[in-house]
C-alpha positions as CSV (number, residue, x, y, z in Angstrom):
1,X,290.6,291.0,-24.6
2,X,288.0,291.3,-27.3
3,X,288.4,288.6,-30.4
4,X,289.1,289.9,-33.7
5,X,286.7,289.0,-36.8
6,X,287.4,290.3,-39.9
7,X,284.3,290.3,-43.0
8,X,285.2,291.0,-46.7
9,X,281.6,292.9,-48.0
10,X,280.6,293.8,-44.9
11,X,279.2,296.8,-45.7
12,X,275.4,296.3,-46.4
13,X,273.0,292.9,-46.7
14,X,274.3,289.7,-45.6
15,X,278.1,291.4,-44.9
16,X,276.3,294.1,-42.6
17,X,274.2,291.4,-40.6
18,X,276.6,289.5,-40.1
19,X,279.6,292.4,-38.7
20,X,276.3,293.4,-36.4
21,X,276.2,290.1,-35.3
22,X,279.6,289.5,-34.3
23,X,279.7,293.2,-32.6
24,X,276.4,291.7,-30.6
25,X,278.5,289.2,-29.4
26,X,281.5,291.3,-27.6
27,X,283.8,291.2,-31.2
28,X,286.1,293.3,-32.4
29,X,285.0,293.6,-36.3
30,X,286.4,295.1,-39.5
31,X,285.1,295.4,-42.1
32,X,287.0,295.2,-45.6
33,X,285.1,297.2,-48.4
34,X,285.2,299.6,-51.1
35,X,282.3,301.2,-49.8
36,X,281.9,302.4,-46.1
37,X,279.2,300.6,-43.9
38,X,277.8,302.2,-40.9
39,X,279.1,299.3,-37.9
40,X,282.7,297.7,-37.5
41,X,285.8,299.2,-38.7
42,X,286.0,300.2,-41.8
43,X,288.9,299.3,-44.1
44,X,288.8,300.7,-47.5
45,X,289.6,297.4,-49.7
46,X,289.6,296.0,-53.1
47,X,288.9,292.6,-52.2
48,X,290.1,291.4,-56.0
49,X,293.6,293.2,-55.4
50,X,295.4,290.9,-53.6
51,X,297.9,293.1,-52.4
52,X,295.2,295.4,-50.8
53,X,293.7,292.2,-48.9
54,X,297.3,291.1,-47.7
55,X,297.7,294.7,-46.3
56,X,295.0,295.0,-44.9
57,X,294.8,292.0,-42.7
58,X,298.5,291.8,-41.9
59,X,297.9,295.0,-40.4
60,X,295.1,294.0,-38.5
61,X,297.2,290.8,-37.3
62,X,300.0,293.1,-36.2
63,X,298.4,295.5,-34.0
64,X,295.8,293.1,-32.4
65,X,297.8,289.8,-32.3
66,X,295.4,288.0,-33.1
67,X,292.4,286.9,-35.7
68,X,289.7,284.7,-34.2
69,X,287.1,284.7,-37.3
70,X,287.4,285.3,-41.2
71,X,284.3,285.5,-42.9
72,X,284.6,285.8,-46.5
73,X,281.2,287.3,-48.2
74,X,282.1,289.8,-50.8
75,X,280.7,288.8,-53.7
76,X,279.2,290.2,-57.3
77,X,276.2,288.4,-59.7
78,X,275.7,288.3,-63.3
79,X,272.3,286.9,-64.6
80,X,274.1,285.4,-68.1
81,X,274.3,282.0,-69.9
82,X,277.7,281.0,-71.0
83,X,277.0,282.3,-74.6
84,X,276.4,285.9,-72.8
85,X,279.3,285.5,-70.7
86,X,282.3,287.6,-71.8
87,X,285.6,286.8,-70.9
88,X,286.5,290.3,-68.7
89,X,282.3,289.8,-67.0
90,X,284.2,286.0,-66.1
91,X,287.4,287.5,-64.6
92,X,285.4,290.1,-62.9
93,X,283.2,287.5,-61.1
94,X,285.9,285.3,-60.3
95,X,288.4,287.9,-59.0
96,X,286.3,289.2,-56.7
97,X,283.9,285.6,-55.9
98,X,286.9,283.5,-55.3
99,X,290.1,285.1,-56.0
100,X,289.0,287.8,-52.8
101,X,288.1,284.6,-50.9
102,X,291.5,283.3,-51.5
103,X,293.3,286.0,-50.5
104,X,291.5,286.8,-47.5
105,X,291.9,283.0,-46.2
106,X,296.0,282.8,-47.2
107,X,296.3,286.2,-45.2
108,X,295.0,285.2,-42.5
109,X,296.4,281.4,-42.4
110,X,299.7,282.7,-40.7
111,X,298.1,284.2,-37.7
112,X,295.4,281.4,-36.9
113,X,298.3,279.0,-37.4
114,X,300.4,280.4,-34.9
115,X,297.8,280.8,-32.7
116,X,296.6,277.6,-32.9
117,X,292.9,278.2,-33.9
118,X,290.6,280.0,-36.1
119,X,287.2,279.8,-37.9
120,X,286.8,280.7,-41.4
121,X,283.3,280.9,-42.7
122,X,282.8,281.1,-46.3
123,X,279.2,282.5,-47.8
124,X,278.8,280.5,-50.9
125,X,275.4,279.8,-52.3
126,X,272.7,277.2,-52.8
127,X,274.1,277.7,-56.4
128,X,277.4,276.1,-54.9
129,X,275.0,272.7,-54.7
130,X,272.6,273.4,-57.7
131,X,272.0,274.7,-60.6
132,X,270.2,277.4,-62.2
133,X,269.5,278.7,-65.6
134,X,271.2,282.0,-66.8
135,X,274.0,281.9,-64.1
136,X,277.2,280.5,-65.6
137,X,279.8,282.6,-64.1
138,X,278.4,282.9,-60.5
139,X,277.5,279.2,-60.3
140,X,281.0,278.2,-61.3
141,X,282.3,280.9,-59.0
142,X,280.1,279.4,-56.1
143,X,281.2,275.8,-56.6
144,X,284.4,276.7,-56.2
145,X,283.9,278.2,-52.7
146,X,282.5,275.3,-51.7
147,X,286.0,273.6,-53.2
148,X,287.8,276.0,-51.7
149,X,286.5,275.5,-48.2
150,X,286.5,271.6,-48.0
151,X,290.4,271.9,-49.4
152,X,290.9,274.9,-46.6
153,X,289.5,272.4,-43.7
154,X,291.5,269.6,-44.6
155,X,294.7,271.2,-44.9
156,X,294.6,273.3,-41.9
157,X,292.5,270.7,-39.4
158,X,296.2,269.6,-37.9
159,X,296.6,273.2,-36.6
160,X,292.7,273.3,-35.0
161,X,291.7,276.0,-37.9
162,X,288.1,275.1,-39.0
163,X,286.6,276.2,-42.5
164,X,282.8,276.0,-43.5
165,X,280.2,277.1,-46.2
166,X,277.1,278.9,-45.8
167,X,275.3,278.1,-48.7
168,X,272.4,280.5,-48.4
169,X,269.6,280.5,-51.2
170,X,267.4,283.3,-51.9
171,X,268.0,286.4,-49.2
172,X,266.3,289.3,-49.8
173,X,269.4,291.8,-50.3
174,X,270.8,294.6,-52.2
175,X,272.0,291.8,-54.8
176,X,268.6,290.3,-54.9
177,X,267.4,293.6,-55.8
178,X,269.7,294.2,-58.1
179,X,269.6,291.1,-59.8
180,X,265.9,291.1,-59.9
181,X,265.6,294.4,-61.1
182,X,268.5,293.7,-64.1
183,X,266.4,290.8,-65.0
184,X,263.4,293.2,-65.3
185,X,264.8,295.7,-67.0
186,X,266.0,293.1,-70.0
187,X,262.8,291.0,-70.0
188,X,260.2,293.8,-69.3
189,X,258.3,291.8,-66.6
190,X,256.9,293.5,-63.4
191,X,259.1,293.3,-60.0
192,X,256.5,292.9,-58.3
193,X,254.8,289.8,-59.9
194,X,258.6,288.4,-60.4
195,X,259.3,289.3,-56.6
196,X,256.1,286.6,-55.9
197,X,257.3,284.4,-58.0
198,X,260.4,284.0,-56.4
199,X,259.0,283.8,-52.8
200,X,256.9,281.0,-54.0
201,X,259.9,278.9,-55.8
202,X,260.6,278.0,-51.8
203,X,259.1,275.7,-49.6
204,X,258.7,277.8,-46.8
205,X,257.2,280.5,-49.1
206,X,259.3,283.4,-48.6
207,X,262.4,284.8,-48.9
208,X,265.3,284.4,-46.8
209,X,266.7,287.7,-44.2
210,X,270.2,288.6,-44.1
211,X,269.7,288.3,-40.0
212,X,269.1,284.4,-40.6
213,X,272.4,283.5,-42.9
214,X,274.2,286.0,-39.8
215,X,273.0,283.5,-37.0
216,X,273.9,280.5,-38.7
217,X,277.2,281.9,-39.8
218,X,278.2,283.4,-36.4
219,X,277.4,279.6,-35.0
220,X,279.6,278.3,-37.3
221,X,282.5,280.7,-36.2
222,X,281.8,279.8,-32.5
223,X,282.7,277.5,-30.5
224,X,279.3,275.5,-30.2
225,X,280.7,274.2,-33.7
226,X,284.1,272.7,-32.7
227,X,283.2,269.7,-34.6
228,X,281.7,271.4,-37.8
229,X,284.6,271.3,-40.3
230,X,284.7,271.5,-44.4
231,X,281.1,271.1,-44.7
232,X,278.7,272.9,-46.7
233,X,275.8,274.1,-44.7
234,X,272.5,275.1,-46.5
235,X,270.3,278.1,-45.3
236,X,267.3,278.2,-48.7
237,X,263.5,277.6,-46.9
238,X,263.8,274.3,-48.3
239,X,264.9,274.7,-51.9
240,X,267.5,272.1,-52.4
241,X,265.5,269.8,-51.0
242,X,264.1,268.5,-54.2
């Protein structure tokens, strides 16, 4: 019997890597997103609608009878200071940062529980460690991941569910992209030069792949982690460091 892994965002960047990695590996995987991705099953999902997320993985649960890994990564950015933070941009990034982390995790609690195991992996951020200028909303949203999957591990430790954070830093993805260019397109600077720049704020001197932050979250689903529980693991060529 194949396990059963479920990824919020797994659609493209570090969501995609990370279903192909789990398929690599003999899994089962589906994929909750609003937009289709080309691997996994596909389950059309509004991760910020509760209801949807509940749906959707108590139906998984039911035919299956089981859910081995829950890897929450659906996320959005916003490149904005508190001043240029408005209150709907805030709900936006917190329904679909934390609140679809939330009700991923709570969906699937029942199942692990029963079956007496489980491995939720939670892709924060560096930013859930640090912090960084013109990112209010996604920072705070980060942090609380990181809250969200200390509080998870101890809770559910008693019934041998583990819960950990892959805080990556900067992985060159869609979001990157996007963020870069918004950032761009307000400041009028040159993606390329600002592309650079950014490879050279890391110790290691590039950027980060979404293949890397796959591997390390696929070891922190397995089993060669039994130990590894409620911590906050950093994947950022060195950045935090200082």
């Amino acid at each position: 019997m194949k396990k059963i892994a479920i990824v919020t965002g797994g659609s493209k960047g570090i969501g995609l890597a990370i279903v192909n990695k789990f398929i690599s590996q003999g899994y089962e995987v589906f994929n909750l997103d609003l937009i289709a991705g080309d691997k996994g099953h596909f389950i059309q999902c509004d991760v910020s609608k509760v209801a949807e997320v509940e749906v959707a993985i108590h139906d998984i649960a039911k035919i299956h009878g089981r859910i081995d890994s829950l890897i929450c990564n659906a996320g959005v950015h916003l490149s904005a200071n508190i001043e240029q933070t408005s209150e709907q941009e805030l709900d936006r990034i917190f329904a679909i940062n934390v609140k679809g982390a939330y009700a991923a995790i709570k969906a699937s609690l029942p199942t692990m529980k029963s079956q007496q195991c489980g491995s939720i992996v939670i892709i924060a951020s560096d930013q859930a460690i640090v912090a960084k200028t013109g990112s209010f909303a996604y920072n705070l949203s980060k942090h609380a991941l990181a809250s969200l999957a200390k509080t998870t591990a101890l809770d559910y430790a008693q019934y041998n569910i583990r819960a950990n954070a892959v805080c990556p830093g900067t992985i060159e993805t869609p979001l990157y992209h996007n963020a870069i260019d918004s950032y761009c397109a307000k400041s009028g600077s040159d993606k390329a030069i600002i592309h650079q720049e950014e490879a050279a704020l890391q110790p290691l001197g590039r950027l980060g792949q979404p293949h890397e932050v796959a591997e390390y979250a696929y070891f922190l689903a397995s089993d060669n982690a039994a130990f590894v529980t409620g911590s906050l693991q950093v994947i950022d060529g060195g950045y935090t460091t200082g």
